[in-house]
C-alpha positions, -999 to 999 in steps of 0.1 A, spaced: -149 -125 15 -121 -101 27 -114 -93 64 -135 -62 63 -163 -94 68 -147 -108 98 -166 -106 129 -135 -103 147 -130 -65 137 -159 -58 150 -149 -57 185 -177 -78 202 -173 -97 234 -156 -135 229 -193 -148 239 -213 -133 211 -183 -139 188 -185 -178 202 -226 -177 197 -221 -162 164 -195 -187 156 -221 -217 172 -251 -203 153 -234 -204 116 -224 -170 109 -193 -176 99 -185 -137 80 -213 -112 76 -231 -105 44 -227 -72 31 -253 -55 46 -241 -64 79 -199 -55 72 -217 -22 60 -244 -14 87 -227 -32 124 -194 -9 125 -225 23 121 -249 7 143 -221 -3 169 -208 36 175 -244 46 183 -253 62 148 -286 62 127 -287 38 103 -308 34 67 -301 3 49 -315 -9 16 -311 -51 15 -334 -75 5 -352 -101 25 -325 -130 34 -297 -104 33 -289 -110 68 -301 -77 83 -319 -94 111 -286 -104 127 -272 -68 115 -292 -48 137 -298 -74 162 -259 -78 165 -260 -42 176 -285 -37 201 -279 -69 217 -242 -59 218 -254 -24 239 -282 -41 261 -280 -37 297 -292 -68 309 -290 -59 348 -316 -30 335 -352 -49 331 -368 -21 310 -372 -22 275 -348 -8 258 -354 -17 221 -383 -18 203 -385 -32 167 -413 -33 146 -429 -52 115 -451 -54 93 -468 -85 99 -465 -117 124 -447 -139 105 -418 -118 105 -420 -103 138 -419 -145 156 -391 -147 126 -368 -118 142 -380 -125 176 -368 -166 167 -332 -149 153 -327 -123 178 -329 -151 206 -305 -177 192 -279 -147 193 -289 -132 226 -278 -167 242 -242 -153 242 -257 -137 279 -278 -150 303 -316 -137 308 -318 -117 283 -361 -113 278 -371 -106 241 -411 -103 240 -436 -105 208 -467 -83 205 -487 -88 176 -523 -90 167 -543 -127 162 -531 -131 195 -553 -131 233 -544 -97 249 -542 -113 281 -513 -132 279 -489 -101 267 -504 -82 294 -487 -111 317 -457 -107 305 -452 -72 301 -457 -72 338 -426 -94 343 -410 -75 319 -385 -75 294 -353 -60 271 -365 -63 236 -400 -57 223 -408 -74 186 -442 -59 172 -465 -50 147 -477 -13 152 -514 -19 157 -504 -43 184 -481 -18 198 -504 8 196 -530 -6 215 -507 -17 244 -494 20 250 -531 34 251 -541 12 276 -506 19 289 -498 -15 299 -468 -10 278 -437 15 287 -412 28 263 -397 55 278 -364 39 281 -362 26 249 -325 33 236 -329 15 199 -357 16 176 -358 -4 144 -381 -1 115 -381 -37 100 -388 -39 63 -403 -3 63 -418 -1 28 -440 -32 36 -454 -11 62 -457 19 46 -471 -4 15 -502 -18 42 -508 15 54 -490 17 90 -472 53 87 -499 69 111 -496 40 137 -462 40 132 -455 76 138 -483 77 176 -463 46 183 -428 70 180 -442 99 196 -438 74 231 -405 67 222 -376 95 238 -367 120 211 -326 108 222 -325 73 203 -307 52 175 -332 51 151 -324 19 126 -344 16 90 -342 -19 69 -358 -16 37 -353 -35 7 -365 -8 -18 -365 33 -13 -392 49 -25 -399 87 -21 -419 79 4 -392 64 24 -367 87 25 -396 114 31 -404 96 64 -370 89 75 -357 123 78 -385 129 102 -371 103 126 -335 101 120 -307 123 133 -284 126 103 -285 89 94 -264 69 77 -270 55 41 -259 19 41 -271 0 3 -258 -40 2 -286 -48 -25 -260 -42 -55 -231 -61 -36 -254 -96 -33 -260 -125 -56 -292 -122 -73 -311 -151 -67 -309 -178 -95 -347 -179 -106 -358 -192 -139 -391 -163 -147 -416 -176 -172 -446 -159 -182 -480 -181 -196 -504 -168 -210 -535 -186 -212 -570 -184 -221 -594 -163 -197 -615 -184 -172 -590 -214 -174 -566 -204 -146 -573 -235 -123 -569 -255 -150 -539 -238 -162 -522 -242 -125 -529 -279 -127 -508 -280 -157 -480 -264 -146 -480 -279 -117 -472 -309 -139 -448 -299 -161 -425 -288 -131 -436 -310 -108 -421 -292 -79 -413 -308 -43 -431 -273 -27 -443 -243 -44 -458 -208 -31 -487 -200 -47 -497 -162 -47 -530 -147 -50 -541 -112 -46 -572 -120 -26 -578 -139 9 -612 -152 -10 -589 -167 -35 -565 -184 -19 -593 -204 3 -610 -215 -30 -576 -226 -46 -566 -247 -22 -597 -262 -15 -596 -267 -54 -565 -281 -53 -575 -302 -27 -601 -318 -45 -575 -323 -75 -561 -348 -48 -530 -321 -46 -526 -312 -8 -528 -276 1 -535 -250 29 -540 -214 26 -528 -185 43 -543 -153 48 -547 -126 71 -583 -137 85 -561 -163 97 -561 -171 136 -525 -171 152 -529 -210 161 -544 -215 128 -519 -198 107 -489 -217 128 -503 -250 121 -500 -241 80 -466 -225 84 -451 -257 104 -468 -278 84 -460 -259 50 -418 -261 65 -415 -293 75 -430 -311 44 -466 -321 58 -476 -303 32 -463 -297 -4 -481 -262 -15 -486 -227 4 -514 -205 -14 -509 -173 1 -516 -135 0 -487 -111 4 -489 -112 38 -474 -141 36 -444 -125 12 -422 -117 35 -406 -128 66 -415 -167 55 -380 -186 69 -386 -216 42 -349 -230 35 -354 -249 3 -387 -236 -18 -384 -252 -51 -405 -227 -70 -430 -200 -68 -465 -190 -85 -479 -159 -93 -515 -171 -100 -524 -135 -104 -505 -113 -117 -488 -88 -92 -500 -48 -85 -460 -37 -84 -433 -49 -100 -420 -44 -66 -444 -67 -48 -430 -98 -78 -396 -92 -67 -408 -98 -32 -430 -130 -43 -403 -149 -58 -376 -136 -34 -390 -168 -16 -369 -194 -36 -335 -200 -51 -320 -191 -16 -284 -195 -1 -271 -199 -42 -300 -229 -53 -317 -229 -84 -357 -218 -82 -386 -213 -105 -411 -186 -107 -440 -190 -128 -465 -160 -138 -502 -165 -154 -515 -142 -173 -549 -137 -198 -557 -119 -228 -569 -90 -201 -535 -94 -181 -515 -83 -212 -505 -46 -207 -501 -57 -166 -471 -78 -175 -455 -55 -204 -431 -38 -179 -420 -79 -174 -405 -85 -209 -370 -88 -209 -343 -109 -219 -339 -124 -184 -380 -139 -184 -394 -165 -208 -429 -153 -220 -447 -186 -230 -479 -202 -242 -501 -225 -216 -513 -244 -250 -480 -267 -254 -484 -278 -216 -495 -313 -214 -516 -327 -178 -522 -360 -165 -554 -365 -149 -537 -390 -125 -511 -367 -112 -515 -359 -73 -492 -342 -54 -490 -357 -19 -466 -347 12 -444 -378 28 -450 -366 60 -480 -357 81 -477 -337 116 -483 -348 149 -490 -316 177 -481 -325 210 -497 -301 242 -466 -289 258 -437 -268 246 -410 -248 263 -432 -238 289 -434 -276 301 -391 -277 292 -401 -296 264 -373 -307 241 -362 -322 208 -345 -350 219 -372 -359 248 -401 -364 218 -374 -381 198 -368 -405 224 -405 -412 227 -403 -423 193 -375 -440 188 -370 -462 223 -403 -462 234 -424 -466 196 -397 -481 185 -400 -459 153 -369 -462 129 -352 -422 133 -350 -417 93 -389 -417 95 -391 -388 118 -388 -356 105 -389 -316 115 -395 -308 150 -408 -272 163 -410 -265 199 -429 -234 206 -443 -224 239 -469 -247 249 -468 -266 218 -446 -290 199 -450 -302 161 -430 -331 152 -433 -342 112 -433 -381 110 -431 -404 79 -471 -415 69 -466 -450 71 -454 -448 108 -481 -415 117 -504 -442 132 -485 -455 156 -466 -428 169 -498 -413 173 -506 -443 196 -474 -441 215 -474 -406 223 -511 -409 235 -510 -435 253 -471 -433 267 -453 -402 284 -427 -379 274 -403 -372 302 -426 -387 326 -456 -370 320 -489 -373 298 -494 -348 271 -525 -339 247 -520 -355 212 -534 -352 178 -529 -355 142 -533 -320 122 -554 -329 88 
């Protein structure tokens, strides 16, 4: 990239340009060499970039950037459309907010006890990451104050407008003062859009990076298969591709419990995710889902966005999408950072005009006929998950649970894997051979001195 992608013309402080440096980002992406030099000088900003664009750190870069630290109101407020991205951006936001000390960034979202967010909103904080229902209810029971909010960001603002937000979205503005930034991230512009944000935005500036980044390298094929075989359909292609972790997507929460338990059953290991989810629950599939515990994610849209997966081999529409929009989203999720990925689509004989606007030179449409099965094939993780009862709350670390294992268990380090620390829980992801008796240890022996609750997620 040129220089115009150099943090250094920027004109941040040597800290966050030392963080930044620290954390990975070695240039921005387009969207953020065409949104930070906007958002920096205080203007309204609308940006059209895709998910994994890098507009997290565009728009965090900025507020962080302007925070007054010494000031313990909240002064940005950003919302999303759903959990999993809110955590994700709250996650990003505080790896580059550790250029300053005490800097408090706070999540509110639903699936969540009330009564802990109350807690904290009484200590107070600088940055407030939230889903508008979430958001909503905390200003009518006005335990939440926005009055001197200075930034506000709309995070992937089509999603929300897609899952009906706009009127909790707009009571949640009205407590916001009239004399803001306003910030938009979307990755597509519908009329809708554009409608909505000249109601909020003060002459805003248009900012498009979608055109400027690689399209993802994703092999499209299209089956099409006899009606009523569809399980039996995924089993084959599972097969034939045989891939190390796959997304399945469904368009119904009933669905994607009865695939998986299917699945399951096929001795082919998968969890759902859905919105009837509980917070805790829907944790224990993600971090099991991202550090190989467990090799396939059937999942509603809600789970389309926002997903921070690294390396997702492939991706499955088992039904076939209501917006071409929405498919773009879906298999967004693989072929990131310039890998190869798969994305598979069934369709029926009743499916057939839904997947016309599809044919094109750059998708394989394909018959589920020539696909071959093994009735022996399972698809097993390497890994299972150990959660330990204590997180960042009890200063829990990596390196204290890996020490656990390796000096005290004596477990060999190449058999442990992923470890999440979140706040009053850790996940560690250890080889199966070895699960039992790091189980054992853990239970029975202490980590930094102390004895924590243990158990085995199944």
């Amino acid at each position: 990239m040129s220089d115009s992608h150099d943090f250094a013309t920027l004109g941040l402080s040597p800290s966050m340009r030392d963080n930044l440096a620290a954390l990975g980002y070695e240039q921005m992406t387009p969207v953020q060499a065409l949104s930070l030099p906007h958002i920096l000088s205080g203007k309204d900003v609308i940006a059209e970039a895709k998910t994994g664009s890098g507009k997290t750190a565009a728009f965090g870069i900025g507020l962080l950037s302007k925070l007054d630290v010494k000031n313990f109101k909240i002064q940005s407020l950003i919302l999303c459309p759903t959990r999993e991205l809110a955590e994700q951006v709250a996650h990003e936001l505080r790896n580059i907010a550790k250029f300053k000390h005490n800097i408090k960034i706070l999540t509110l979202c639903g699936g969540v006890a009330f009564g802990p967010q109350l807690g904290s909103l009484r200590h107070g904080a600088h940055i407030v990451v939230g889903t508008p229902g979430r958001i909503l209810q905390h200003l009518k029971k006005e335990s939440l104050n926005l009055n001197h909010v200075k930034t506000l960001v709309l995070d992937e603002a089509d999603r929300m407008l897609d899952m009906g937000f706009i009127e909790e979205i707009e009571k949640v503005i009205s407590h916001v003062p009239k004399q803001r930034q306003t910030l938009l991230f979307s990755a597509t512009f519908p009329d809708e859009i554009v409608g909505f944000a000249s109601t909020i935005q003060n002459n805003p500036e248009m900012v498009k990076a979608a055109s400027e980044e690689v399209a993802n390298n994703v092999k499209q094929y299209f089956y099409h298969m006899p009606s009523r075989s569809k399980l039996a359909n995924l089993m084959k292609i599972l097969y034939e591709y045989q891939p190390k972790n796959v997304i399945i997507f469904c368009n119904t929460k009933i669905e994607t419990d009865e695939i998986a338990k299917a699945l399951r059953s096929k001795n082919i290991d998968a969890l759902a995710l859905h919105g009837d989810l509980e917070q805790y629950e829907r944790v224990d599939v993600l971090v099991q889902f991202a550090n190989h515990s467990c090799p396939i994610l059937v999942a509603t849209d809600v789970a389309a966005r926002g997903l921070d997966i690294k390396e997702l081999s492939m991706v499955i529409n088992y039904d076939v999408p209501h917006s071409q929009e929405t498919y773009t989203h879906r298999i967004g999720r693989t072929a990131r950072a310039g890998r190869e990925g798969i994305a598979v689509t069934l369709f029926d004989e009743y499916e057939t005009e839904k997947v016309e606007p599809y044919r094109d030179e750059t998708r394989s449409f394909l018959d589920t006929d020539a696909l071959k099965y093994d009735k022996n094939f399972a698809m097993q993780p390497a890994y299972m998950t150990l959660v330990i009862e204590g997180g960042k709350k009890s200063k829990m670390r990596a390196g204290d649970i890996l020490g656990a294992l390796t000096k005290d268990a004596r477990l060999p380090g190449s058999s442990i894997g992923k470890i999440d620390i979140f706040e009053k829980q850790s996940y560690v992801a250890i080889e199966k051979p070895y699960i039992k008796k790091a189980f054992s240890q853990l239970k029975e022996g202490k980590i930094k001195g102390k004895n924590f609750s243990v158990w085995i997620l199944e």
